[in-house]
N, C-alpha and C positions, 0 to 999 in steps of 0.2 A: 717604286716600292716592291719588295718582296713578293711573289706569287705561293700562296698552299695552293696545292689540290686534294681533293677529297673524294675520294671514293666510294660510291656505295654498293661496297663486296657479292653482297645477297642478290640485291637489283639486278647489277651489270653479269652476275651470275647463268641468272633465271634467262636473260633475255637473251647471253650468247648460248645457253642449251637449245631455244627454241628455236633460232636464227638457226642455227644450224646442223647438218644431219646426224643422225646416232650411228651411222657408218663412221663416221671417222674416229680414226682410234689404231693406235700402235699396232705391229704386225704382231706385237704379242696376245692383243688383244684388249687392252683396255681402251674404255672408249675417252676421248677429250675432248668432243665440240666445246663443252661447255667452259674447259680449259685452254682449250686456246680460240675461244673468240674473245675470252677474258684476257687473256692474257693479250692480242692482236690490239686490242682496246686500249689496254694501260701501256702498251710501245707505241701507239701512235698518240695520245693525249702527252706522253714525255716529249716525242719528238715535236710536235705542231707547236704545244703551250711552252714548253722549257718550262717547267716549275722549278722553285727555288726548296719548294718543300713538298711530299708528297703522305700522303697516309690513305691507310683501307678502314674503313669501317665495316661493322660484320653484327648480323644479328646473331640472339641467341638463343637454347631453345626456352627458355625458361617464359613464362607469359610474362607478358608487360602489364604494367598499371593501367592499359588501353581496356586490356579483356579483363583484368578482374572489373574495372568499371563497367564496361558493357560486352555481356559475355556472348555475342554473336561477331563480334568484332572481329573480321577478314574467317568466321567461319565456314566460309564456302570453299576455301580453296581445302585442293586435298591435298594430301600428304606428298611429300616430293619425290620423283619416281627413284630408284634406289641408284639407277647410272648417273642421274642429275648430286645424289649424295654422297656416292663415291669418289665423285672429281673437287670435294671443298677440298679435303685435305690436299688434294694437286694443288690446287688452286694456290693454297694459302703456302703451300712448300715455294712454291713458285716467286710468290711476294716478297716473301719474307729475303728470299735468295737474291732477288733484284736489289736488297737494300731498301724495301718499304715497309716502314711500320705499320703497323697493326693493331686495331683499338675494338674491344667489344663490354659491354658490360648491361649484366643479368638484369632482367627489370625491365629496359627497354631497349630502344628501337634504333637500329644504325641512323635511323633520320635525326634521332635525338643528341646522338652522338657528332653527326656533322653538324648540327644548329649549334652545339657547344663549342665546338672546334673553330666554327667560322667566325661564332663572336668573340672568341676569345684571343685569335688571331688579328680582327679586325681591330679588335683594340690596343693588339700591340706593333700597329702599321703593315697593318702586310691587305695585301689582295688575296681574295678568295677564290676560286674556281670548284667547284660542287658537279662532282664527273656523274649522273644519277637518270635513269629513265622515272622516276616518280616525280609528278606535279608539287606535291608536297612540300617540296624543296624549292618552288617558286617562291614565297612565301620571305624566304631569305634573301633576295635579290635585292641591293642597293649598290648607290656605287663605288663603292669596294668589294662587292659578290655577286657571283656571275653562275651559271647553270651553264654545264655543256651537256645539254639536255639528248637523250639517246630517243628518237622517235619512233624507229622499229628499224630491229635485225640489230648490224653492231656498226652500219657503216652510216647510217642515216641519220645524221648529227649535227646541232645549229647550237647557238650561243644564244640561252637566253637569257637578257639584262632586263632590266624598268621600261625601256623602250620596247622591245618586243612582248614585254606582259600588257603593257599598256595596248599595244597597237590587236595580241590575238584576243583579250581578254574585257577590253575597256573598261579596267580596274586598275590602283596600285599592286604592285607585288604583295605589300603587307595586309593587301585586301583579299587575299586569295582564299585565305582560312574562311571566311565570311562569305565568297561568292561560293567554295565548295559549298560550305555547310547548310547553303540552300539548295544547290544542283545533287547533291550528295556523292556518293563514292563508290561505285559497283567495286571494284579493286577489294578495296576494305570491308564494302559488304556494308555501309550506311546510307540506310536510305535517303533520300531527299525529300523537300518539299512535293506534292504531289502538284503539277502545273507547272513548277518550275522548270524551265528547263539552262540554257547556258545564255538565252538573250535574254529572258526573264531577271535571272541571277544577274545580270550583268544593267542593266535596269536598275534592280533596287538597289545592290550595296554599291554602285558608282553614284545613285542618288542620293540615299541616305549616308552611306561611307561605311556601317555596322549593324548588326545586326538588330542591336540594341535602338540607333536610331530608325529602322524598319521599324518594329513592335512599336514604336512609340507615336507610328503614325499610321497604324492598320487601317481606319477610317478614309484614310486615301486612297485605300484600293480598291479594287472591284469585287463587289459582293462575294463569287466564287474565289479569289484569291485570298479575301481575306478570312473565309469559312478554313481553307486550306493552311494557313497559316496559321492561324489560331490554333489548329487541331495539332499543328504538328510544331510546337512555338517548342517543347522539351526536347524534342529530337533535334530540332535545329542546333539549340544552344550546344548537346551531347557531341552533335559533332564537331561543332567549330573546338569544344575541348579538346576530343581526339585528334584533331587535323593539327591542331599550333604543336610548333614543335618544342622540346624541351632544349631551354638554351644555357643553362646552368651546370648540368649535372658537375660532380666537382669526379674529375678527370684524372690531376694529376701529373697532367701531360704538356711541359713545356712547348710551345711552338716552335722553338730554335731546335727542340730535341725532334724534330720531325725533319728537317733539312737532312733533302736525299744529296748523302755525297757518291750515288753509282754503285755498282755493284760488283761484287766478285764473279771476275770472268771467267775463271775454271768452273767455280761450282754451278755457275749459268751457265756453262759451255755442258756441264755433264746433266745436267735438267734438261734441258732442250734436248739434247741426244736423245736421252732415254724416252723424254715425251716423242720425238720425231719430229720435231719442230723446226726445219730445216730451214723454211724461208722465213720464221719469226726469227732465228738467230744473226740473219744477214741481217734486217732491219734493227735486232737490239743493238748491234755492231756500231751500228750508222748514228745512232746515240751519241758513241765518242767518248764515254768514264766511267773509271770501274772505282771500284771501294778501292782496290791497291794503286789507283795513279792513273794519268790520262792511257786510254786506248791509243796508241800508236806508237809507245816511245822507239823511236829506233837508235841501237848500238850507236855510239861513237869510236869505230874501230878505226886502227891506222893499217894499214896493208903495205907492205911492202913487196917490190921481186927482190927475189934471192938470188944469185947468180954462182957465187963462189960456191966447190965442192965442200968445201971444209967447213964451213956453215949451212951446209944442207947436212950434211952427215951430222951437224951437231943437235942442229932441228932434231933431226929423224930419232934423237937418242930417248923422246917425251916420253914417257909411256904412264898412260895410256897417250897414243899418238893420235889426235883427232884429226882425221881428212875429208878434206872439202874440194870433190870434182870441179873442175872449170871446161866448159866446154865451148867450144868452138864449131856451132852449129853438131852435126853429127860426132865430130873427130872432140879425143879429148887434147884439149890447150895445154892443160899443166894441175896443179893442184897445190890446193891451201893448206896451209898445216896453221893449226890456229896454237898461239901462243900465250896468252889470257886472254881479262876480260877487255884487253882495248887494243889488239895487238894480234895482225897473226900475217904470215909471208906468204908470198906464191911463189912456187917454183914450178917456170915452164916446163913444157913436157922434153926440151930436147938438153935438160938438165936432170930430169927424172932417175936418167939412172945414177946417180946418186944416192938413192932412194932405195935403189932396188933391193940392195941387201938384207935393209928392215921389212920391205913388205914383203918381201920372201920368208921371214923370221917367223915362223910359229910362233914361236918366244915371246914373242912382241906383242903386247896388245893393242891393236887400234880400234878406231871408233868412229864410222862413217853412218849418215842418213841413208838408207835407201840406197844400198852398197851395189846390186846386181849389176847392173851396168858401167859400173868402175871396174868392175873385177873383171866382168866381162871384155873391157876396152884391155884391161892390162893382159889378159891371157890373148885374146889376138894379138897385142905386140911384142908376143914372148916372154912376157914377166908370169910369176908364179906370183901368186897371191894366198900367203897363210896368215892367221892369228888373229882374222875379226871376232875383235871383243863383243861391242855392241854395235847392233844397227838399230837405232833409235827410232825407227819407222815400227818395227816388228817389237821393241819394247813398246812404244803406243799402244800396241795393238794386244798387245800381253793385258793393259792398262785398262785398256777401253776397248773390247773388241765391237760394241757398239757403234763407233765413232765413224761419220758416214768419210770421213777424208782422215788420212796420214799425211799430208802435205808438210812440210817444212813451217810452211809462213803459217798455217793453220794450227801447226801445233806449240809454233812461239808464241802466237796471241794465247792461245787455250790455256796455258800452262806456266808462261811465262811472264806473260802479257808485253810481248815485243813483237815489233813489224820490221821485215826485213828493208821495208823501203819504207822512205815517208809518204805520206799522203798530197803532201804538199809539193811532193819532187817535182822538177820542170825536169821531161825526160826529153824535150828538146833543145837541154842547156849548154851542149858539146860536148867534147869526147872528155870532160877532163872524171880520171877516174876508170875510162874504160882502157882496155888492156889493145895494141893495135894488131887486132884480127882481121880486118877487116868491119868495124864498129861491131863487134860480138862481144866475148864476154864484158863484163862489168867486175873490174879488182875488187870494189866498195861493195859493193854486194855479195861477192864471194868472201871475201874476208866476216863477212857480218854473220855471212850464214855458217861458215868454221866455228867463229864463237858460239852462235848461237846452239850447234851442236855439242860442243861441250855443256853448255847450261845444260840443255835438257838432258844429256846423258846423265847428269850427277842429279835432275830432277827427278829423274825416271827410277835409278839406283834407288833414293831416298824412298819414293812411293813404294816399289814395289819391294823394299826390305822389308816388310812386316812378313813374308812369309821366309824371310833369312837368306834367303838364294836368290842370287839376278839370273836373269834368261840367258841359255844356253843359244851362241849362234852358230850352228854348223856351216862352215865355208871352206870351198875347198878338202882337204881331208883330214885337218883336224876342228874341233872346239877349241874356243876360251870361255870361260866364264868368271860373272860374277859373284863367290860363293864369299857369304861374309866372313871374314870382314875385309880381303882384297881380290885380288884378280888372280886368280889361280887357272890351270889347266892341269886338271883330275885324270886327265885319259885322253889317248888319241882314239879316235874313230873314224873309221876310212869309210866314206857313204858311194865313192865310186865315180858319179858325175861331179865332174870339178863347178859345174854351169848353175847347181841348185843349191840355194840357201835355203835354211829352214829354222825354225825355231823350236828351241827345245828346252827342259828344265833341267837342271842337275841336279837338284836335288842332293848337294854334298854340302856339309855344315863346316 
């Protein structure tokens, strides 16, 4: 069967603010315990359960039909402190960004909202799982619905089903409502029976079953209990009202419409950033699926070597010319020139100069990652190096100056959602694939990472046209740039040291 889970937003809220210190919080300043213990929460309940469907439930401020009924109802707690109020809307940007739905409605109570959801679930075959530090939601426990009950902090966590209410409780799950409403509710702020306490409570409704059959045999109990009972027979009843949850409400809300299919990995990639969520983002990673497709596809590139001049020169005529360094421990092997999206060649280095004429070509624009030490490698071997278009490292950075890595493989998942290798590689499969360096470079991987720079070069273009002008990359002693709507070079400018790249705008329309 199908797994929901269900979340109680408010709950898992309150309890990762308190778990955790109000130190922590962005270098900008803003604080997040309460955001990412919530959030640490809902990536490890993904990962352990694998749910098939996920939602948040969320209180609201409006009173519920609990307090106009009885207006002391949960009024001891105070008001929520204003950094615990600031982080919902995180919170909820957060959710919503993962790919989870989100359910709240005026009236009542996120517990009402899950008791709705789980039977309406339950009825249309699915299992339950009710993610909640409140007892309340015991209540709903059969076996198709399950509590992954939070005991304190955000990591002290158990499953509890019919067996475990029975074994801490020695009552049904569906007798919960009737053992509170005698123990009563400090939380809520309902009193209990005065003598009762949790063996007591657990005594009469495992004896009698309800509350109802209690009162119907007060004569059975001991003088001062039944003095105690009697006085307090309206408040009992008042709670066990308040405590059952409401399992009707009319919703709206398809269960198949709740099936999380994963999230979008950039806009989760730029959340996380901006919260600083650095080792929540490895572990949402580890997930494995986003809204746009599984996490890890990698390219299906063909690579070939190049040998003849006459098709290296023909290569070299692309422009924009995308190159992809191959190295050979410190020394450079040769280089990729990528040719679309399933196709790109290598030409060793003792064929490179072939080459030489276009990467000498101001003229010419090319497009390398993370260019400084290519450029670097070719001016100690006597080549001149003009005309870098983009370096797609330093457009990231244009992008996201946030972003705690520029990596390659780092910025194909973020943005592309591609892996340079698979996950599944046997990288002790043999050399087939690898170029013979002495078992160094990898062809298949340099070819992958060619393409993959082109993607993101024409992804980067796209994002950052809304201000009309691509980033200027100074190399050597002229610019190229991307001024819409092609690749122009406005001006040379001579910067002096050939050894420093830098980025810059142009600012020409």
């Amino acid at each position: 069967m199908p797994t929901l889970a269900v979340l109680d937003g408010h709950n898992l809220a309150y309890r990762a603010f308190y778990a955790l210190p109000d130190d922590l919080a962005t270098s900008a300043g803003q604080v997040t315990n309460s955001a990412y213990g919530f959030t640490s929460m809902l990536i490890k309940m993904l990962g352990d359960h694998h749910p098939d469907a996920v939602v948040v439930t969320w209180d609201t401020p409006k009173p519920t039909f609990r307090k106009e009924e009885y207006p002391e109802y949960k009024a001891q707690r105070e008001k929520a402190p204003d950094i615990f109020s600031s982080q919902l809307p995180l919170i909820r940007e957060i959710v919503e960004t993962l790919g989870v739905r989100q359910i709240e409605m005026p009236g009542f109570e996120a517990d009402d909202i899950i008791a709705t959801v789980a039977e309406q679930a339950k009825g249309g075959g699915w299992d339950v799982l009710i993610v909640s530090g409140d007892r309340d939601t015991f209540q709903l426990i059969d076996d198709h619905c399950r509590v992954l009950y939070i005991r304190r902090g955000i990591s002290d966590l158990l499953i509890a089903d019919d067996a475990w209410v029975e074994e801490r409780y020695g009552i049904r799950p569906d007798q919960y409502p009737e053992y509170a409403a005698l123990r009563g509710d400090t939380s809520d702020n309902l009193p209990g029976v005065p003598g009762v306490g949790e063996k007591t409570a657990t005594r009469l409704i495992a004896g009698y079953g309800n509350l109802e059959g209690l009162f119907d045999h007060l004569d059975e109990q001991t003088p001062k209990l039944r003095e105690n009972l009697t006085a307090h027979r309206e408040q009992a009843f008042l709670n066990r009202r308040l405590m059952s949850l409401i399992r009707d409400l009319t919703l709206d809300v398809p269960t198949e419409s709740l099936r999380w299919e994963g999230f979008d990995r950039a806009a989760a990639k730029d959340i996380f950033e901006s919260m600083e969520f650095h080792s929540l983002w490895d572990r949402l990673i580890a997930l494995g699926s986003t809204a746009d497709g599984p996490v890890g596809e990698v390219l299906e590139v063909e690579t070939r070597v190049v040998m003849d001049p006459a098709e290296i020169r023909k290569l070299a005529a692309r422009a924009p010319l995308v190159l992809e360094p191959v190295w050979d421990g410190p020394e450079l092997a040769g280089v990729v020139i990528a040719r679309d999206d399933e196709s790109a060649s290598f030409v060793p280095i003792e064929r490179m100069e072939s080459l030489a004429p276009v990467l000498e070509d101001m003229d010419h624009p090319k497009v390398i990652h993370d260019a400084k030490d290519f450029i670097r490698s070719l001016i100690d071997a006597g080549t001149r190096f003009e005309g870098l278009a983009t370096d797609t490292a330093l457009a990231a950075y244009l992008l996201n100056p946030a972003a705690r890595t520029y990596e390659l493989n780092d910025l194909a998942g973020r943005y592309l959602n591609l892996e340079l290798e698979s996950p599944d590689q046997d990288k002790e499969s043999g050399s087939q694939g690898m170029l013979d360096f002495g078992g160094g470079p990898d062809l298949d991987s340099a070819g992958r990472r060619a393409v993959i720079v082109m993607k993101l070069a024409e992804y980067l273009r796209n994002e950052l046209s809304d201000e009309m002008s691509w980033p200027c990359w100074t190399t050597s002693r002229y610019r190229w740039c991307w001024c819409w709507p092609g690749w122009r070079r406005p001006e040379s400018v001579s910067i002096g040291d050939t050894s420093k790249i830098s980025a810059r705008r142009c600012g020409t329309n």
